[in-house]
N, CA, C and O of each residue as an XYZ file, in Angstrom:
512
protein
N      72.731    169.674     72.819
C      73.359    168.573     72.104
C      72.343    167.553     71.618
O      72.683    166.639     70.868
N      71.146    167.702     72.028
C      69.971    166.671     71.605
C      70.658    165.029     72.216
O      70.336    163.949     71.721
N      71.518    165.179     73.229
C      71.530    163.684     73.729
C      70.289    163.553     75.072
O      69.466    164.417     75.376
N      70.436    162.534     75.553
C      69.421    162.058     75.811
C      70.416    161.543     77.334
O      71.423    160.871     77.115
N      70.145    161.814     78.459
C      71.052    161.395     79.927
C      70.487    161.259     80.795
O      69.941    162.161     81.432
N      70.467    159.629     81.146
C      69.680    159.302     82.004
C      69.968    159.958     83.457
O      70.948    160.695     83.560
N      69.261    159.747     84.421
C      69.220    159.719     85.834
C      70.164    159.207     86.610
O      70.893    158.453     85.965
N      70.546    159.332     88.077
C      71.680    158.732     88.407
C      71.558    157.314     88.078
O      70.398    156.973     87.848
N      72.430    156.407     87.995
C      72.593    154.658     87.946
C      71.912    154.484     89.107
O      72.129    155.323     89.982
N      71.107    153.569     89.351
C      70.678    153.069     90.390
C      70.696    151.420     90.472
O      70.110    150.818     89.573
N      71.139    150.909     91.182
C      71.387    149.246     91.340
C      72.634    148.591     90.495
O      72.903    147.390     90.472
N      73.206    149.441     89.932
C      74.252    148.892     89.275
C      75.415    148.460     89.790
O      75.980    147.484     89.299
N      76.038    149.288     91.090
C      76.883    149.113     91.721
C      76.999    149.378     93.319
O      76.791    150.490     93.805
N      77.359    148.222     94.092
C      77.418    148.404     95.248
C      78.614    149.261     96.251
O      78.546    149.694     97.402
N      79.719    149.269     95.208
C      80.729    149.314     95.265
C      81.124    150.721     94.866
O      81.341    151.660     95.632
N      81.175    150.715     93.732
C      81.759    152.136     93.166
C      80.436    153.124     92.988
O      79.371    152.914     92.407
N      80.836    154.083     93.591
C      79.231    154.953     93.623
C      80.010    155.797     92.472
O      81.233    155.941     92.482
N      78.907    156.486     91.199
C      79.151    157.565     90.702
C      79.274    159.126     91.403
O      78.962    159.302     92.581
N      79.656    159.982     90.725
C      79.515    161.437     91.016
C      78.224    161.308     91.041
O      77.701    161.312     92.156
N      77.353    161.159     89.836
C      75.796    161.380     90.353
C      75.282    160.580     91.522
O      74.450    161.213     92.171
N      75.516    159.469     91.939
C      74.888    158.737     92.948
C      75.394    159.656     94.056
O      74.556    160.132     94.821
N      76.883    159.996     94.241
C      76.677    160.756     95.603
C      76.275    161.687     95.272
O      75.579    162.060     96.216
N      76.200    162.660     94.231
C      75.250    164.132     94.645
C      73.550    163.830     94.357
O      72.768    164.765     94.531
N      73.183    162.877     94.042
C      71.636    162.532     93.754
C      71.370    163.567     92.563
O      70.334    164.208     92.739
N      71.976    163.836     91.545
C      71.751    164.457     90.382
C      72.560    164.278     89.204
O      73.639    163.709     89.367
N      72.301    164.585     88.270
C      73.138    163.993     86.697
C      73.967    165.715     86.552
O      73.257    166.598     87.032
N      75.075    166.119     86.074
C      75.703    167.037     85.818
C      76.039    166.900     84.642
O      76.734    165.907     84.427
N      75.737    167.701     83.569
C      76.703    167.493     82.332
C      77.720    168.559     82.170
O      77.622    169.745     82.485
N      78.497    168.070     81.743
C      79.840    169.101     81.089
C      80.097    168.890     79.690
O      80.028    167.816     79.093
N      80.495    170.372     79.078
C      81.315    170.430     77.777
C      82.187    169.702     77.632
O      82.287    169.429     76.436
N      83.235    168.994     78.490
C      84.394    168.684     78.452
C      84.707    168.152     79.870
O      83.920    168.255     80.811
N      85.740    167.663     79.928
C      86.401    166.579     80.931
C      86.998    167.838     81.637
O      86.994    167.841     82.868
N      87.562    169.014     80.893
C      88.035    170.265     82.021
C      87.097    171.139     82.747
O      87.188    171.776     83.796
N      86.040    170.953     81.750
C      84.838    171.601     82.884
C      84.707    170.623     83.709
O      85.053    170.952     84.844
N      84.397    169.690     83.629
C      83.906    168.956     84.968
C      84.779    168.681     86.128
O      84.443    168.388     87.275
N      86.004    168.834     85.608
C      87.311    169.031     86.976
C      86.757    170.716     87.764
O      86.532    171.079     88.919
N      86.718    171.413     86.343
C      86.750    172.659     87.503
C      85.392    172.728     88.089
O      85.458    173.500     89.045
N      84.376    172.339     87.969
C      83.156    172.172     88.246
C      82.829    171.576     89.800
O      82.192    171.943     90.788
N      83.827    170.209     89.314
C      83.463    169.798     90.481
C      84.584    169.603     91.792
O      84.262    169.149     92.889
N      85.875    170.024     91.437
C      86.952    170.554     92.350
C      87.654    169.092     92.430
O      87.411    167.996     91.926
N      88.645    169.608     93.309
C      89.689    168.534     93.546
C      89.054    167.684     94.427
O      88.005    168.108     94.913
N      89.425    166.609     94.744
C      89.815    165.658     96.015
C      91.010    164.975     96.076
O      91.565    164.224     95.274
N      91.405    165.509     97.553
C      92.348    164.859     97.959
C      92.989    163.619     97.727
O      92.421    162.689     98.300
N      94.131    163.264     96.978
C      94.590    161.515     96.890
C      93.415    161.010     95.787
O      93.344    159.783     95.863
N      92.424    161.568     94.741
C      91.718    161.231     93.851
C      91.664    161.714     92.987
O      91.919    162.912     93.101
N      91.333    161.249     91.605
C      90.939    161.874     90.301
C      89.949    160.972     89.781
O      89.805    159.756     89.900
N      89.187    162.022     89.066
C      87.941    161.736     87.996
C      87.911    160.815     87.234
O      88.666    161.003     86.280
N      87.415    159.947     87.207
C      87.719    158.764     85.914
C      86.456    158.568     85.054
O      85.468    158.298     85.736
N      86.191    158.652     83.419
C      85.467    158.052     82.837
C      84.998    156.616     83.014
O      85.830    155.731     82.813
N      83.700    156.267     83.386
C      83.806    154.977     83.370
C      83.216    154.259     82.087
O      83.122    153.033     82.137
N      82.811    154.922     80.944
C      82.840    154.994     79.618
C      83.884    155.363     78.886
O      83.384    156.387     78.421
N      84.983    155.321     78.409
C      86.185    155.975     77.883
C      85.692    157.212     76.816
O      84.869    157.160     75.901
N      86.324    158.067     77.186
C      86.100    159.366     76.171
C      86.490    158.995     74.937
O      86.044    159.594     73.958
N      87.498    157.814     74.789
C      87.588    157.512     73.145
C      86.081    157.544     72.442
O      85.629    158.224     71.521
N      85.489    156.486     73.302
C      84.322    156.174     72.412
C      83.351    157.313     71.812
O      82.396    157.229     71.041
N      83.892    158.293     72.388
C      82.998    159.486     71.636
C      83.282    159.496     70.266
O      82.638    160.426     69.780
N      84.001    158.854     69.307
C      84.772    158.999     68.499
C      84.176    158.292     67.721
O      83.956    157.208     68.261
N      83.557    158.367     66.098
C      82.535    157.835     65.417
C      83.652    156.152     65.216
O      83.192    155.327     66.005
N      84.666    155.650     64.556
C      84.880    154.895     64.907
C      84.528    153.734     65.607
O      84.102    152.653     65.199
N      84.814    154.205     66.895
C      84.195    153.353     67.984
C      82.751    153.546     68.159
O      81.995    152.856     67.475
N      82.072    154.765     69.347
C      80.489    154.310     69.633
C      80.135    155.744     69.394
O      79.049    156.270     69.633
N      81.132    156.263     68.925
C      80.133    157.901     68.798
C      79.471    158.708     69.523
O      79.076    159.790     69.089
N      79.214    158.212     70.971
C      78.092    158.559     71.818
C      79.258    160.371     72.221
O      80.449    160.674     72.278
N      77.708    161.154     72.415
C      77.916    162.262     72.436
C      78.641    162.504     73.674
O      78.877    161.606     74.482
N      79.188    164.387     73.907
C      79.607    164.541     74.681
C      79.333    165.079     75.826
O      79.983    165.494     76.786
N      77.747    164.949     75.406
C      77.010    165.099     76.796
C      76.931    163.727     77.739
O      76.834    163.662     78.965
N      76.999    162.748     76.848
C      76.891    161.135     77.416
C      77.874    161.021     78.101
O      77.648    160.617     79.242
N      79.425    161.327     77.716
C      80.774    161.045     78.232
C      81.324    161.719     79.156
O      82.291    161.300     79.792
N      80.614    163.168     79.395
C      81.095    164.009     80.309
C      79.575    164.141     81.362
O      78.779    164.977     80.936
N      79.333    163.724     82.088
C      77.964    163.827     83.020
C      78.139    162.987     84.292
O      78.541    161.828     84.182
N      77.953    163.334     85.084
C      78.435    162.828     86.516
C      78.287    161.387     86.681
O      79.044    160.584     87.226
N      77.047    161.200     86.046
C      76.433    159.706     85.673
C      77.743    158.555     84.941
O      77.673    157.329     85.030
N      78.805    159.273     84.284
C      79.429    158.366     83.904
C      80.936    158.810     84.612
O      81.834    157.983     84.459
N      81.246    159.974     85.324
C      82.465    159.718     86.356
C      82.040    159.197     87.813
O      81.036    159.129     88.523
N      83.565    158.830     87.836
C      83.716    158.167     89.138
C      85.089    158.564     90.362
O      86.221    158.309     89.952
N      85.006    158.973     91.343
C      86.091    159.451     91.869
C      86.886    158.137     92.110
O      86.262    157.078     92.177
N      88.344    158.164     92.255
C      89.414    157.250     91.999
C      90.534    157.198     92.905
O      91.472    157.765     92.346
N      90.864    156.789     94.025
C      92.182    157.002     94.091
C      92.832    156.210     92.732
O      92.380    155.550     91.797
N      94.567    156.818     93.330
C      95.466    156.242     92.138
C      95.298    154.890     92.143
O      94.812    154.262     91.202
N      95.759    154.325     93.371
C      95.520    152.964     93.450
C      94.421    151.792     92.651
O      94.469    150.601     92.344
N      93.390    152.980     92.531
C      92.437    151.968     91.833
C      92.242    152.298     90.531
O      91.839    151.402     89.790
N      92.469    153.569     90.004
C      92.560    154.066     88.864
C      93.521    153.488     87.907
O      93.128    152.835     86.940
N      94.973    153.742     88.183
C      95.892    153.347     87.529
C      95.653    151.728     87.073
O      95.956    151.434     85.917
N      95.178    150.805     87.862
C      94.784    149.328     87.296
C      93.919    149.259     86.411
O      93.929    148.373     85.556
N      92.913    150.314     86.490
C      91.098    149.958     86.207
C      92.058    150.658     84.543
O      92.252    149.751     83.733
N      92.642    152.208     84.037
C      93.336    151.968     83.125
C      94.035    151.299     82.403
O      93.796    151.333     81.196
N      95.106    150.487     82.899
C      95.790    149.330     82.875
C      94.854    148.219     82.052
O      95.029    147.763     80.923
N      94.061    148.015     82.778
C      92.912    147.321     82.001
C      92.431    146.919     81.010
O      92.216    145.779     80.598
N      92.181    148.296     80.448
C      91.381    148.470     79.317
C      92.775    148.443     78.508
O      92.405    148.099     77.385
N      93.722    148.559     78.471
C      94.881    147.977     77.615
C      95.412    146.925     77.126
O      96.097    146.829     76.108
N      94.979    145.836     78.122
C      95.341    144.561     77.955
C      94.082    143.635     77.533
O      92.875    143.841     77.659
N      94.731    142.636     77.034
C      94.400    141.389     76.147
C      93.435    140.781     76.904
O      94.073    140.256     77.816
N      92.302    140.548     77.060
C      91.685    139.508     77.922
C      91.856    138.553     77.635
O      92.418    138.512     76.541
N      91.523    136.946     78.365
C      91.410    135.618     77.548
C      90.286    135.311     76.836
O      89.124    135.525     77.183
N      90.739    134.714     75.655
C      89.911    134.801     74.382
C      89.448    135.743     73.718
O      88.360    135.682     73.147
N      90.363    136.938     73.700
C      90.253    138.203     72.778
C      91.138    138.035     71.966
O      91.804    137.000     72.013
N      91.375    138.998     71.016
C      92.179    139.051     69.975
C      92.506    140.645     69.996
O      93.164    141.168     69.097
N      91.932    141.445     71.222
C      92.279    142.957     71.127
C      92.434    143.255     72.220
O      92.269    142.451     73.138
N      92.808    144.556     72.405
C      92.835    145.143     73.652
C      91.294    145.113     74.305
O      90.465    144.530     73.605
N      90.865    145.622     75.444
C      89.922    145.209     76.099
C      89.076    146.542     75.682
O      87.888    146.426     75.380
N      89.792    147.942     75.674
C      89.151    148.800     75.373
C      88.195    148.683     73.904
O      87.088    149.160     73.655
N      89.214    147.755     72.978
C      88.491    148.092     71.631
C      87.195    147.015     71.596
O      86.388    147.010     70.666
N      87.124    146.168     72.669
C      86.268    145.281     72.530
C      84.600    145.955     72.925
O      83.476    145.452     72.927
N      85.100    147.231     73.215
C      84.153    147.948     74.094
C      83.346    148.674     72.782
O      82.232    149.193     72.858
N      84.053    148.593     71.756
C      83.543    150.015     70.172
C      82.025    149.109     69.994
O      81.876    147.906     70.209
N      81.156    149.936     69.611
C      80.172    149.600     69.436
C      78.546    148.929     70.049
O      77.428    148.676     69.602
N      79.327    148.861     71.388
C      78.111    148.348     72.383
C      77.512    149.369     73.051
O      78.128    150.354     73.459
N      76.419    149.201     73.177
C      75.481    150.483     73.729
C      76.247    151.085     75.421
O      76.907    150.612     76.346
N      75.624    152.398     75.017
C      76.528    152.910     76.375
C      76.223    152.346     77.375
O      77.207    152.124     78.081
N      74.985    151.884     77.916
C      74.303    150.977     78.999
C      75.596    149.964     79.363
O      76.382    150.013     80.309
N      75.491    148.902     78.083
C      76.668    147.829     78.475
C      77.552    148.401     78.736
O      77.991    148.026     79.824
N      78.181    149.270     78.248
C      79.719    149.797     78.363
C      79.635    150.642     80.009
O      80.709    150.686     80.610
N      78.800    151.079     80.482
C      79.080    151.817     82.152
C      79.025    150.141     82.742
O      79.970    149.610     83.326
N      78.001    149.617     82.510
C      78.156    148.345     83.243
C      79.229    147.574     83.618
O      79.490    147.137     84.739
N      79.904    147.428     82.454
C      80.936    146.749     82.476
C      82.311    147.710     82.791
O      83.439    147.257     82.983
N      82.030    148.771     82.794
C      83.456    149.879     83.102
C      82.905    149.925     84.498
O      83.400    150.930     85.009
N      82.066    149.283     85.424
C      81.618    149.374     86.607
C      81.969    148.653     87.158
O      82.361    148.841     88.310
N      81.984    147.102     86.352
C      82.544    145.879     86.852
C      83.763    145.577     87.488
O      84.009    144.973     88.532
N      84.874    146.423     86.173
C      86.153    146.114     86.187
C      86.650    146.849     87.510
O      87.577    146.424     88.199
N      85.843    148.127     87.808
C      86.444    148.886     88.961
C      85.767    148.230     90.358
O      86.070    148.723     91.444
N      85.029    147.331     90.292
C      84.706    147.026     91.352
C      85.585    145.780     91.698
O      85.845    145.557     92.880
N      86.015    145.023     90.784
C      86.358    143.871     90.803
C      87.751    144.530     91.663
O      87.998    144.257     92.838
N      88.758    145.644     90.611
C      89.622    146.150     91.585
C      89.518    146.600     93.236
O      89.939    146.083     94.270
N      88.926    147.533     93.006
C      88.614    147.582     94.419
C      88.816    146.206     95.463
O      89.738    145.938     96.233
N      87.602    145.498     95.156
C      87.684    144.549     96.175
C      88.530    143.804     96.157
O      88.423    143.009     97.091
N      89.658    143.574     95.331
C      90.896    142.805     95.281
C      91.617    143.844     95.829
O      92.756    143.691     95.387
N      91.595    144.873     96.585
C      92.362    145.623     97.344
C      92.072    145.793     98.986
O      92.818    146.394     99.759
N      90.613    145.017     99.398
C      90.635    144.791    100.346
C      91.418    144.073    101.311
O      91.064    144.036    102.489
């Protein structure tokens, strides 16, 4: 694909570890179904982009689908924290004028895991 995928995240999050941080390696997949069957179920969890697969979409950030599918950018989920951290990216922040996802089109993928890192951590710990 000629993309370019960094190494696991390191220091970004204390909280939400990636697929790559716990296996200490970057995985890429064709697709969001390879990487389910790839990397199997867990119990009470599912896979979450923490980049949205929209943005693969020239539109928004275009970034390839080696960028969007690579362990480096999932994250295992219960529902509990998933279903909000989605929720999310739907709604209006204060002082937006869009949904939260679209505020995301165009910023480098760097910012965009960062901040799709944030929001799930912020959940989380409001579930402590």
């Amino acid at each position: 694909t000629g993309a370019t995928v960094p190494g696991p995240v390191a220091g970004v999050s204390n909280v939400a570890r990636t697929v790559a941080q716990e296996a200490g390696a970057v995985k890429v997949f064709a697709n969001f179904d390879a990487a389910n069957k790839a990397l199997g179920s867990r119990p009470f969890e599912k896979f979450h982009h923490i980049v949205e697969q929209c943005q693969s979409k020239i539109g928004r950030s275009g970034f390839t689908k080696a960028e969007i599918n690579n362990t480096n950018n999932l994250i295992s989920l219960t529902d509990a924290v998933h279903d909000p951290v989605s929720a999310y990216y739907s709604t209006i922040q204060p002082g937006a004028t869009t949904a939260f996802r679209n505020t995301m089109n165009g910023r480098p993928f760097s910012e965009q895991l960062s901040e799709g890192l944030r929001v799930i951590e912020e959940i989380m710990k409001g579930q402590e």
